[in-house]
N, C-alpha and C positions, 0 to 999 in steps of 0.2 A: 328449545332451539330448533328452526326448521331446520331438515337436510343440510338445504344447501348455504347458509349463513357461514360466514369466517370468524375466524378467532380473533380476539382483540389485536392481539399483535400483529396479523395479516391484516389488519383493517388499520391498521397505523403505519404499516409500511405504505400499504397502498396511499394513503391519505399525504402522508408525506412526503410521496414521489408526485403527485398530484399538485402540489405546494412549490414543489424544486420545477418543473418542468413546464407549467403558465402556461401560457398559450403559442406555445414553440411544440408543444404536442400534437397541436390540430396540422401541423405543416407535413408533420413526418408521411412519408409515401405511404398510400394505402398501403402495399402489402406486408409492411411490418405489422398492419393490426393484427395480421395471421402467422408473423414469424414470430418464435417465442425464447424466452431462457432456455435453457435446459432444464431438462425434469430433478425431480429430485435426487438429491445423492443417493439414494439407493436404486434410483435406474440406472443413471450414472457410473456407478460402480465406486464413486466415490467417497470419501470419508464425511464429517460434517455432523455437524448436532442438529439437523434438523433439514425440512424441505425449503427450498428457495422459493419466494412466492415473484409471481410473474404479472404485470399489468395486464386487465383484462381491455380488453381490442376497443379503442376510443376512450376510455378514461382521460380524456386530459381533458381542458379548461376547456374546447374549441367545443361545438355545436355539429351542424350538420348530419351529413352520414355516418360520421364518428359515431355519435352520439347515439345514432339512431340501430346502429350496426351492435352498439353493443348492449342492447334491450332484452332480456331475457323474455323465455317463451310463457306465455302463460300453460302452468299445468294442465290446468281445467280444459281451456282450447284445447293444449296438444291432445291430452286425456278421450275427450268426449268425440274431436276427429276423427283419432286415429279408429276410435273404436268404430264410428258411424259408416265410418268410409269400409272395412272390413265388413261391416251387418250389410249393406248396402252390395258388394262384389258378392256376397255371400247369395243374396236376393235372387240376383241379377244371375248367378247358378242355377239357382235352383228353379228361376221361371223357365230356364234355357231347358234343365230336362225334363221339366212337366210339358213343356211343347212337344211330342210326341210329331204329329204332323203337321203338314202344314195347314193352317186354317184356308178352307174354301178349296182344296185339293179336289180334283173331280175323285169320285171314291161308287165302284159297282156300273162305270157304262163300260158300253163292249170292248175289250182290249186292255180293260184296266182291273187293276185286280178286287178280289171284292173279300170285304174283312169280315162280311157276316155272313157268306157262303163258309170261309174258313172255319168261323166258329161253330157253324152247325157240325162241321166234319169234326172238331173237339170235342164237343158235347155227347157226337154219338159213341166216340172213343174212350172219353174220361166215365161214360155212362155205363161200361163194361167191369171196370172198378181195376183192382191192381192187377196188373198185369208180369208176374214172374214168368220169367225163361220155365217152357216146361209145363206150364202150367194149360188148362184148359182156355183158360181166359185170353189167354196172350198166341196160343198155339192154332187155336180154333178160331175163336168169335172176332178177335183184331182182325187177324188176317182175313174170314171169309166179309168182314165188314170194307175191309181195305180194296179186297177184289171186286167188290161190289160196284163201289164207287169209280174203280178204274175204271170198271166194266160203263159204265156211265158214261163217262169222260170220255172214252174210245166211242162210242157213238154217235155224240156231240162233234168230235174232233174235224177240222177241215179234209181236203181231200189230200192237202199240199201234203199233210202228215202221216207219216205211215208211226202205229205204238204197237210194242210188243211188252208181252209179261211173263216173265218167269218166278218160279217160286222156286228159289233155292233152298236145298235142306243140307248144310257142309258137315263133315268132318275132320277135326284138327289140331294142332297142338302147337303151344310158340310160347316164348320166355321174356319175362317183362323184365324193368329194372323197376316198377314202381312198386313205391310202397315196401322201399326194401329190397325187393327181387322175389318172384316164385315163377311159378313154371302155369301153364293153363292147358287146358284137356278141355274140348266140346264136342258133342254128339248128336246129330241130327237137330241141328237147331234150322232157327228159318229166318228168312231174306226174304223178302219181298220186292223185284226189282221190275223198274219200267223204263223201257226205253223209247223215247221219243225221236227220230230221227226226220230228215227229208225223205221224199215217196224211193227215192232211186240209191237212198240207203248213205250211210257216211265212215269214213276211215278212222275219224277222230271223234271224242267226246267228252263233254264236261260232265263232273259229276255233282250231283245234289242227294247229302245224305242227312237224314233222321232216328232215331231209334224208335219204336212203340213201345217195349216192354218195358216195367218201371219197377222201381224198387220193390219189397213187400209193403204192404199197408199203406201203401202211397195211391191214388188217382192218379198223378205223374201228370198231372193238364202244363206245368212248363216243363218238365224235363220226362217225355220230348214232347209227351204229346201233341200241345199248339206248333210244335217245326215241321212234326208230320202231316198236322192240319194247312199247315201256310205251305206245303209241297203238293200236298192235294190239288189245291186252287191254282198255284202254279201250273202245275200241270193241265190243268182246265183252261186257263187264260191261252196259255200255249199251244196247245192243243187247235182250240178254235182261230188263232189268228191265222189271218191272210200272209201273213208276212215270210215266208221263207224263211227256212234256217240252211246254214252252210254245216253244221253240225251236229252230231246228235247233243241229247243231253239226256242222261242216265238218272233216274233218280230210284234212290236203294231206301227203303222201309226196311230197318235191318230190327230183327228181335230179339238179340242179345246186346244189348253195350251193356247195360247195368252189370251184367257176368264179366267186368274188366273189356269191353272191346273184341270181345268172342266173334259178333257178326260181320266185324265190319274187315276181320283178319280173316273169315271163310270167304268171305267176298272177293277181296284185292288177291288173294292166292289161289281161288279155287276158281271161279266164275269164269266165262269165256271174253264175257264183255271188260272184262278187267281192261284187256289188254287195248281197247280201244280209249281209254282215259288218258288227257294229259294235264285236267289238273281238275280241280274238285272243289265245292262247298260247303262245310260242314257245319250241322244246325245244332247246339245245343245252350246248354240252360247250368247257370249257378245262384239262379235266383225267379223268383216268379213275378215279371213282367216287365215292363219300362221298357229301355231302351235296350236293343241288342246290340254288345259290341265287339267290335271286330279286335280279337285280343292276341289272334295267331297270323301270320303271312308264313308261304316260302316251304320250303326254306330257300333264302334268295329268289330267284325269281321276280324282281319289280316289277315289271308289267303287268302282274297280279291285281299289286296296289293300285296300280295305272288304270287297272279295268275298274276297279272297286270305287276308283276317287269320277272315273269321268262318270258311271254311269248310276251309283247308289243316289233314291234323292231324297233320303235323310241318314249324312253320315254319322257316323259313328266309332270311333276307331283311335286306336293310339297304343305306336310301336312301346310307349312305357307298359302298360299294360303285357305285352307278349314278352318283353325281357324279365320281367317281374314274375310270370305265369311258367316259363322256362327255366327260371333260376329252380325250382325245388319246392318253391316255400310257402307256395297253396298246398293241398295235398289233394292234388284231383286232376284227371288227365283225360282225355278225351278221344275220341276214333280218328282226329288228327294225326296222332305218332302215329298210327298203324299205317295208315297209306302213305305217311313220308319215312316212315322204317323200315315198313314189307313193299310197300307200292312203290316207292321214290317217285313220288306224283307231288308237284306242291298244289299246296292249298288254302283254303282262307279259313280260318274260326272265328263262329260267332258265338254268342252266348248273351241271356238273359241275365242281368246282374243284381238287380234289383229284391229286397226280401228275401235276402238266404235267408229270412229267419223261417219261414215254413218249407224251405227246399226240403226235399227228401222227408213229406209227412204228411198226417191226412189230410192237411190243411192247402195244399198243393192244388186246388181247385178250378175249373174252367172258370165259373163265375170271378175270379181275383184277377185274372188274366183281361186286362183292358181293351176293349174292342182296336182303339189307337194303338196300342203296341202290337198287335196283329196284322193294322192296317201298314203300318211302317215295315215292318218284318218282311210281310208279304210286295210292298210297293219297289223294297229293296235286293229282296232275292229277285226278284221276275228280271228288275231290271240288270244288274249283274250276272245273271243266268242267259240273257237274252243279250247283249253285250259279247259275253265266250262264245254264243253259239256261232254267232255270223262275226268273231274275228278272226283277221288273219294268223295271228299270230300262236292261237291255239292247235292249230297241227304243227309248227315248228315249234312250240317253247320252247324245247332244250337249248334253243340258238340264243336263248332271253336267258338264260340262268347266269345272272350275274350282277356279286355283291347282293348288298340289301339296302334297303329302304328306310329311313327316315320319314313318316306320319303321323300325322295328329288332326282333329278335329276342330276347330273354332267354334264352339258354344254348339254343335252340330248342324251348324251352316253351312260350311264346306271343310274342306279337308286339304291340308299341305301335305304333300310328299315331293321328296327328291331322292337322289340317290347317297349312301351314306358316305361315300367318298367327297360328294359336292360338301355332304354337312361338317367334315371333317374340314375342310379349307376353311370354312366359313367358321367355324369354331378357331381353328387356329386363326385368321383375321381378328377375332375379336380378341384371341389372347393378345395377339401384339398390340389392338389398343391399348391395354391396358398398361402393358408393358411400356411403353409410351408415355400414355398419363402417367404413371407413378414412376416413374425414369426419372423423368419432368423433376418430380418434385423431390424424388431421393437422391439426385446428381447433378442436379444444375445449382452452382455457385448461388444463386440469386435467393433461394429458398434456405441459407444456411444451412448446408445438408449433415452438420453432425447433429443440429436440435430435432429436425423435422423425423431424421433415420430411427432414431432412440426413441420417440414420441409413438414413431407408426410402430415400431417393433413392440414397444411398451405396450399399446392398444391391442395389439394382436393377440398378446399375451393374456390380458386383462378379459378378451372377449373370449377365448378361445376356456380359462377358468371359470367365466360366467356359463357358459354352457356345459361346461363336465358339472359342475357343481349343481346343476337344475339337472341336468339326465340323473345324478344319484340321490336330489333330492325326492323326485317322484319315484324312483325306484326303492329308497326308501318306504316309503308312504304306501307304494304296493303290494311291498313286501309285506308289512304291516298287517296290511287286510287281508292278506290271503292267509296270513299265519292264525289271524282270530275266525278266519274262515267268513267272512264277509267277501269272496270274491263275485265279480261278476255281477256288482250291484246296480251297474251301469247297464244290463243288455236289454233291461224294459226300458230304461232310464237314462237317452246316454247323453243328458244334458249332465248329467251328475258326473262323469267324466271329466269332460270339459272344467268344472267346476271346481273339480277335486284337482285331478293331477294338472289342467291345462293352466288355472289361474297360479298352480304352486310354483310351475315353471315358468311363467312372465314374471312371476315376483320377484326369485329367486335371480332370474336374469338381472332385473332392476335394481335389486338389494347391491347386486357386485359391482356394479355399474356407478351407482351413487355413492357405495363407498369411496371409490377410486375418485369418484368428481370431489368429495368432501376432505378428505382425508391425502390423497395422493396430488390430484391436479390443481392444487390449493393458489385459490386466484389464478387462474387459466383462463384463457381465452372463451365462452361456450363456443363460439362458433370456428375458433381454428381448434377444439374436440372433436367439435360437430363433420369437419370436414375431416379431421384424421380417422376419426370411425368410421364414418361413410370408405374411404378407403380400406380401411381393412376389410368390411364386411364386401367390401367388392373383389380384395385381394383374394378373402376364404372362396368366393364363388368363383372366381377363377382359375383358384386349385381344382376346384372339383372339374371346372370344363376342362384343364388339360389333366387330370387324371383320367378322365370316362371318355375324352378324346383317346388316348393314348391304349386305353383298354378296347378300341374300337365299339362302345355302347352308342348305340341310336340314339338311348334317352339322353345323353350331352347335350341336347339340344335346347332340354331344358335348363341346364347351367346360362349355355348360351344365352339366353333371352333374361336369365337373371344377369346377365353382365352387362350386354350392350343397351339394354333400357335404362336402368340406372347411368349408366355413366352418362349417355346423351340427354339424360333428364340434370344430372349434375353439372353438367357444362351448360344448361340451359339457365339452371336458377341461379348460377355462380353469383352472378354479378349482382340480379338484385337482392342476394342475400346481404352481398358488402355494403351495399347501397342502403339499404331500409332493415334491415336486421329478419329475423326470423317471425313476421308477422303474418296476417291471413294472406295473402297472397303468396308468400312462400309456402307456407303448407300446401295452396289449395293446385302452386302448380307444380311442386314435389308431388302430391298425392296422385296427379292426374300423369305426370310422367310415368307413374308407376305401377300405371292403370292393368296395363297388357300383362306382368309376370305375377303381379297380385290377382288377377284374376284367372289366370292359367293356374294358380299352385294351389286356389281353392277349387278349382275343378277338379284338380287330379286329386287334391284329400277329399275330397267326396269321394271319387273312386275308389279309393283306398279302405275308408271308415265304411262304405259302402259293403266290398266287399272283405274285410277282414272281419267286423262285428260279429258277425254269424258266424263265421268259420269259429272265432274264439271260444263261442258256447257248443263246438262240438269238436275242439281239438285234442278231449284226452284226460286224461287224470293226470298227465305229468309235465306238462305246459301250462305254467300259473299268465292265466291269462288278464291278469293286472296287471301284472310287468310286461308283458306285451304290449299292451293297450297303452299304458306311462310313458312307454320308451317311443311310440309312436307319436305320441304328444308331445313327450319333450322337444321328437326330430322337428316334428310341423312349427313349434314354436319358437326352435332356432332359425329355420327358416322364413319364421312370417316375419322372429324380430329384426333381422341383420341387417335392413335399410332404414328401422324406425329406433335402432341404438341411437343414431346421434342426434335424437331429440331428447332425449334423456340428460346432455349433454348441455343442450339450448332452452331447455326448462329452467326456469324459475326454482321449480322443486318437485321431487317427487313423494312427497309426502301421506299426501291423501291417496295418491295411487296405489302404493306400498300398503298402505291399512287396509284399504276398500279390499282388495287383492287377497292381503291375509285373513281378512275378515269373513270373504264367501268360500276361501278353502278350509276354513277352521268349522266355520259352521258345516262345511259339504263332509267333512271328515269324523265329525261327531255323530253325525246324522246318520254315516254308512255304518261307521262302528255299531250304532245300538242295532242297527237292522232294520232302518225306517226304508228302505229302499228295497222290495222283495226282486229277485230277479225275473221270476219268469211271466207269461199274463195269458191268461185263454180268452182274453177280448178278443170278441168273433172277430171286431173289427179291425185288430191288429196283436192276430197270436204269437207271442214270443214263449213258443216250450223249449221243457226242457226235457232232454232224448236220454230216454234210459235205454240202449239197447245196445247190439253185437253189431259193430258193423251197418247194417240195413235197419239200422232201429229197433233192438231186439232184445227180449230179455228171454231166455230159453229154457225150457223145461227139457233137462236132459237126463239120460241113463247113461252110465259109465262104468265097463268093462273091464280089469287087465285083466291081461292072461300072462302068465309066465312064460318061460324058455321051452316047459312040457307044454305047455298048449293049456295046462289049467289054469282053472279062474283064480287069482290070488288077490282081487280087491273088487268089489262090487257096488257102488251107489248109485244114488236117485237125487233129484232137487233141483230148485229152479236157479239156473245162473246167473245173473243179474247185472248188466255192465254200464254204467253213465257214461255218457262220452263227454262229460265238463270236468270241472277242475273241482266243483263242490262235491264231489261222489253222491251220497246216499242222506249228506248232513241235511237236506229238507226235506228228504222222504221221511226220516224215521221217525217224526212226530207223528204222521200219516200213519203209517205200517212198522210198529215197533219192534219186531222180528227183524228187521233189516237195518241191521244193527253193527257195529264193529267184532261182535261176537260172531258173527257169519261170515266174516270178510275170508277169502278164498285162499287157501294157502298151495300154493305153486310145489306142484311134481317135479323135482328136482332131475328125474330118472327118464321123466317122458318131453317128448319133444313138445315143445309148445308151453309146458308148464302142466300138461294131462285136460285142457281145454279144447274145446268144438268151434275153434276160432274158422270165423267164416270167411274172413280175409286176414293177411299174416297184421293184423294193426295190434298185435301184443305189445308192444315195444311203446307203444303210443295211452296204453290204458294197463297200467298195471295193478291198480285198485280195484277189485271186481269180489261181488259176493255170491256165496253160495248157499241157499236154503232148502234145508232138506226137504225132502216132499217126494210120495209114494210114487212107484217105479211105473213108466207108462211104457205100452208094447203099442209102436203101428199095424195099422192093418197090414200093410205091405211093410216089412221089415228089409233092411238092408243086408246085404252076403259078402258078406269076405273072406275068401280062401286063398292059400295058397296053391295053385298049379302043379307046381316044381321046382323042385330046388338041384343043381344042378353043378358039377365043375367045367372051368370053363378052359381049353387049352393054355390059355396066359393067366393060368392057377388063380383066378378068382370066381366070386360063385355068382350065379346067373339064378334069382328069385322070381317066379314069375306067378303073377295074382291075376285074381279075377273079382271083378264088386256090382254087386248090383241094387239098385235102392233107389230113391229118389232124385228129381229133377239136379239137384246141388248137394252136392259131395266136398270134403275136405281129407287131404292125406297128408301125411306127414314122414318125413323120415328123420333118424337123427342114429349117426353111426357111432358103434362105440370105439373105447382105447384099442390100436392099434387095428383099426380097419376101416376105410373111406371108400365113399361113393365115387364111381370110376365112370358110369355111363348107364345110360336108362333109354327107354323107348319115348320117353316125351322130349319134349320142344326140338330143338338140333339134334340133341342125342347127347350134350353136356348138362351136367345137373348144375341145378339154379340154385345156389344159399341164399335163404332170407334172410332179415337178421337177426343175429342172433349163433348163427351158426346151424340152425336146421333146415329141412328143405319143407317146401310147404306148396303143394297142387292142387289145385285149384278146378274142381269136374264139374261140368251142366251136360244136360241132353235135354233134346225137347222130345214129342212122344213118340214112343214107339222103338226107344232105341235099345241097338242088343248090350248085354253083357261090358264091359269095360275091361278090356284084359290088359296089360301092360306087364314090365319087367324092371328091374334094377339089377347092376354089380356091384356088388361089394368084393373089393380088393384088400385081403386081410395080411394084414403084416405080421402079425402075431394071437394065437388063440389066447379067447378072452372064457372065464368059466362062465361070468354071465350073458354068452354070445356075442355075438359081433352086427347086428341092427336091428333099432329098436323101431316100428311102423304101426301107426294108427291112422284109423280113418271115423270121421263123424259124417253122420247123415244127417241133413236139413230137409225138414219140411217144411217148404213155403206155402203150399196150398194143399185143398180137399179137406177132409176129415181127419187125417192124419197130424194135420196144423196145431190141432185144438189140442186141449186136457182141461179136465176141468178145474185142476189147482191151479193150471196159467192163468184160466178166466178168472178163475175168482179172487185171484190177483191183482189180476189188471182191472179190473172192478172198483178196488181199491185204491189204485195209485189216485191221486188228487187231477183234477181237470187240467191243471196247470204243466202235464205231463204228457207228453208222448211218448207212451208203449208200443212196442211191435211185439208180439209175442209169435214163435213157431216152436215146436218139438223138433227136438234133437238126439240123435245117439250116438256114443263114441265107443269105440272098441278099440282096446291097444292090444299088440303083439309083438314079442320077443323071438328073434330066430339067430 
């Protein structure tokens, strides 16, 4: 029996209402073909042996539009449409981001920027290799190459231009809330700043910032290198024009961000020129190459936007993006916070999105970096650079701080913004349409409002189960796989995705849907379903626009545009739906109504799968990132299905849809299981690894110290530490390297802070699966110093500990106080101690060369004497560069990991101490 067929006895009722009613049927007023019985006794709430069946809309003897109104949809049509029209917006995406520029853009005459000057300035930068804080590479050679090139630029420069250059080396200290919270300590690091002003000097200036120094073992050619390349040339285009500026513009080569934002917080605090900033640019990178987008504004401030939308001429940009990047739930932050935290200067963020699968790896290479996204980058800083410089409104901004801004890009043609109070009215206007529409039809006499009331509640119901019931079916499913340890089979492969969880949630959707049509709405109208669905699903998206209105979000905008296209597309085909039934012409001008928010909602899931993909294959051993991924696809497919429910409705059946459906999830689901889908791939041409490392990509060859309460040694080992950053741990290494095994898995120091690890950032809490393989004890040449000074009482009876460390470019300290005694006050950040999480405090040290000694202090405030003391501190030393990096167990280690890997390896030491 198909689906959608009725029982003999529904097909005898109907047959024989058919019989009684002749052709006195065809007279009754159109709109009763859409008014109905009442649903069945158990919507009803009534009693009764069974469901009341109801005439479907034109069944009687007459002909015409009756006739023709109540025609079911062909599956196959609807089926192969809806699909086409989806691959087709889909298309019509992805052509829009591979257009990079514009074609026949004048690119390299005088005044314009030039994308293969920039790249030379990458080339000679990524050609230096990694560049760490501290390091010879990044301290020495960047820099004297960067001055070089100034030096260039200032002789080329017009006369109108007066450029100066400072090399800042700061000292400092400041408390984050990221990543949990810790404290940060730098020492003689370096800045590299250029100020470009008019000949007779300027009051005010815009700021233009980059980092040079990049992770370990990275080139770093997108993050940041090609921003500091496209500031270069900036600065050269500028430099040489004729054109007057009314302002300076400041551009900072800062070389610390990868140290958490170290340079760019000696800058905005320390630097002279700080104070001449009223609002700033900032360049960076979460992916290598494509389109750069504008994902931070403000804070408040619209005029910003104002500058960015009149004068970018390929935008890019969209306020969902910055509410999204602001909630928490990337884990990555950028030299934005610092100048709107420390500086209270607003400003813009950009960033590279594209390919986080090689962000932060050796694979991070100038040549990946598209000459076009160079050219774009560059076409768009010059001009929004050069825009603040000669506006009026950049020596007043503060007069402009107000509210914020609603923006988005159009396929990156242009760009809407308004202000977010205007979008608030305009979101409320749309709710009272709707309010309106469905007033209409839940209160006026004319529509029988207790069947119509019961119907639409009923469906709300019915939709609102179809989608719980599809979110727990794929989270089943990925529960599933993560438990046989098949996760992640999707990150070479992410059609298989799609496949697995995306087909199982449109099923799943369809399954509840046809039950109800078969089973519940027994002989119903399709098309007064069709139009009661359509209502609910316009009803659900109107909950959200006056939710995310009411919670004052930007992103409501996009509710908005889910409301009022649909409804104006609904009022459009009303009639010829009555009229000729649900045929090609009703799809084809439903589909085209629905052109604008169908194609707006796979823009932004591009962004989305864009940037979450990557993030997933490095979020952690305790983030089963298949229920992430599921849960994402369920949301995408509640949202793509909620206007195309009530075709489900107006079908024929959905029969074949339902198998085809089940048929490529069953296969896509066998397939993952056996393991036919490897995750990671060292196709030069598109590497997706997999990061075994600390932090910066690391797996560490470390020594490990305690010391007791007397100062002696009471634990002592050696061995490389091992840390994935995915959800699969070590499960495809150890066919590789059978040592590294569950027998090595690391067991946590209950006593020492941290768990007794050399954690290089506090991301414990994030990776609690980590191994440890013994391996002989290695000594730097330059070994690290840790003593205590003095210890000391302090008039308000707590004790004053004061150290001294000395050792390599990046340090790690720890505290963690015992029973009855807490940290009261320390010499870093304000002078209040920062908890990570967890409950320990965790600081975070760089210096670049030359710097002295590291002396600091803590209190402990003791409430009561403990016999094993009262605080417990260690500190690890990391070697990122020189000689000291290496050992020869790490190499011959990482020798062995399989290609489909990326290793960072550095030595490390840790020392704990009891007082």
């Amino acid at each position: 029996m198909e689906w959608g067929s009725e029982s003999g006895a529904v097909r005898r009722h109907r047959i024989g209402g058919e019989r009684r009613d002749g052709p006195a049927a065809a007279q009754q007023p159109e709109r009763e073909a859409l008014v109905q019985e009442p649903l069945a006794d158990a919507c009803s709430g009534g009693g009764g042996g069974g469901a009341r069946t109801r005439k479907r809309s034109g069944e009687g003897s007459g002909g015409g539009a009756s006739r023709r109104a109540g025609t079911g949809l062909s599956e196959a049509r609807a089926a192969l449409g809806l699909a086409l029209y989806l691959l087709a917006l889909r298309a019509l995406v992805q052509l829009s981001l591979q257009q990079l520029v514009l074609r026949g853009a004048a690119v390299g005459r005088r005044g314009e920027f030039d994308a293969h000057q920039a790249r030379d300035y990458l080339e000679h930068i990524t050609s230096i290799g990694p560049r760490t804080t501290g390091s010879p590479e990044n301290e020495i050679l960047t820099v004297h190459y960067l001055l070089e090139q100034i030096k260039l630029i200032e002789v080329q420069s017009n006369s109108l231009h007066k450029i100066s250059v400072d090399v800042q080396r700061p000292t400092g200290s400041f408390s984050i809330d990221f990543l949990g919270g810790f404290t940060s300590y730098y020492d003689n690091i370096t800045n590299v700043v250029v100020k470009l002003e008019p000949r007779d000097g300027a009051q005010h200036a815009v700021l233009a910032n980059c980092h040079f120094d990049s992770v370990a073992n990275s080139p770093g050619a997108s993050d940041d290198a090609v921003s500091c390349s496209v500031m270069l040339e900036v600065l050269r285009v500028l430099s040489t024009s004729s054109e007057a500026l009314y302002h300076a513009v400041i551009f900072l080569f800062n070389g610390a961000e990868e140290n958490v934002l170290q340079a760019s917080h000696g800058f905005i605090t320390q630097h002279p020129w700080a104070s001449l900033i009223r609002a700033f640019i900032n360049l960076e990178a979460a992916g290598v190459g494509g389109k750069e987008l504008v994902f931070q504004t403000g804070p408040e401030n619209p005029w910003l936007v104002q500058a960015y939308v009149s004068a970018a001429k390929h935008p890019f940009a969209s306020v969902v993006a910055q509410e999204v990047f602001q909630s928490g739930i990337i884990p990555s932050d950028t030299d934005f916070r610092i100048y709107r935290d420390f500086g209270n200067i607003p400003g813009i963020d950009l960033a590279f999105i594209e390919n986080g699968y090689i962000y932060h790896t050796k694979y991070d290479t100038a040549d990946r970096i598209l000459t076009d996204s160079i050219q774009r980058a560059g076409d768009n800083i010059l001009a929004v650079l050069k825009y603040l410089a000669t506006s009026d409104m950049l020596a007043s901004s503060s007069k402009y701080q107000h509210g914020n801004m609603v923006f988005f890009d159009v396929l990156g043609l242009f760009v809407i913004a308004y202000p977010s109070r205007v979008g608030s009215i305009i979101n409320y206007m749309v709710v009272m349409a709707v309010v309106l529409y469905l007033g209409r039809k839940l209160l006026h006499p004319k529509y029988k409002t207790a069947t119509y009331t019961k119907d639409f509640f009923c469906g709300l119901g019915i939709t609102l189960i179809s989608w719980f019931t599809s979110l727990v079916t794929v989270l089943i499913i990925a529960v599933f796989v993560s438990l046989i340890g098949q996760s992640l089979s999707w990150y070479n492969h992410f059609y298989v995705s799609v496949c697995l969880y995306g087909t199982a949630a449109v099923a799943k959707i369809i399954f509840i849907h046809t039950l109800a049509k078969r089973f519940y709405y027994v002989n119903a109208s399709g098309q007064y379903l069709g139009e009661v669905f359509f209502d609910v699903s316009l009803f659900v998206h109107c909950g959200f626009l006056t939710a995310l209105t009411y919670r004052g979000l930007c992103s409501a905008f996009i509710s908005a545009v889910w409301v009022a296209f649909p409804l104006l597309t609904k009022l459009c085909v009303q009639k010829d739906l009555k009229q000729h039934g649900a045929g090609g012409k009703f799809i084809a001008f439903y589909l085209l109504g629905m052109f604008i928010p169908y194609l707006y909602a796979l823009y932004l899931i591009w962004a989305v799968f864009e940037m979450f993909t990557p993030i997933l294959g490095r979020s952690g051993s305790e983030i089963p990132p298949d229920v992430v991924l599921a849960s994402i696809l369920a949301g995408c497919t509640m949202i793509l299905s909620s206007y195309f429910i009530n075709f489900i409705y107006l079908a024929k059946s959905t029969k074949r849809t339902m198998l085809s459906l089940t048929l490529v999830c069953t296969v896509t689901f066998l397939l993952v299981c056996s393991g036919t889908f490897f995750p990671y791939s060292s196709n030069p041409a598109s590497p997706k690894p997999k990061r075994v490392f600390l932090q910066a990509c690391s797996s560490q060859h470390i020594t490990r110290t305690f010391h007791g309460l007397d100062g002696n040694v009471v634990k002592r080992d050696s061995g490389v530490w091992i840390n994935a950053f995915d959800y699969t741990g070590m499960s495809h290494i150890t066919p590789h390297i059978s040592e590294i095994n569950d027998t090595v898995r690391a067991d946590c120091e209950e006593s020492a802070p941290l768990c007794g690890f050399p954690w290089y950032l506090p991301v414990h809490f994030l990776i609690r699966k980590n191994w440890y393989l013994p391996a002989p004890e290695v000594s730097p040449r330059e070994p690290a110093h840790f003593r205590l000074v003095s210890k000391e009482q302090t008039p308000w009876d707590s004790i004053k500990l004061t150290f001294e460390a000395t050792g390599p470019s990046h340090m790690s300290f720890y505290v963690r106080t015992h029973k009855g005694a807490t940290l009261s006050q320390w010499s870093l950040g304000n002078g209040t101690p920062v908890t990570s999480k967890g409950g320990d405090y965790f600081v975070f040290y760089s210096h670049g060369l030359q710097a002295s000694a590291w002396h600091f202090w803590i209190e402990v405030q003791v409430l009561e004497e403990q016999p094993e003391g009262m605080v417990t501190v260690a500190i690890a030393a990391h070697y990122f560069s020189g000689e000291d990096k290496r050992s020869s167990q790490l190499d011959a280690l990482r020798e062995r990991l399989p290609d489909w890997t990326f290793p960072s390896a550095w030595v490390c030491t840790y020392n704990l101490f009891v007082f």
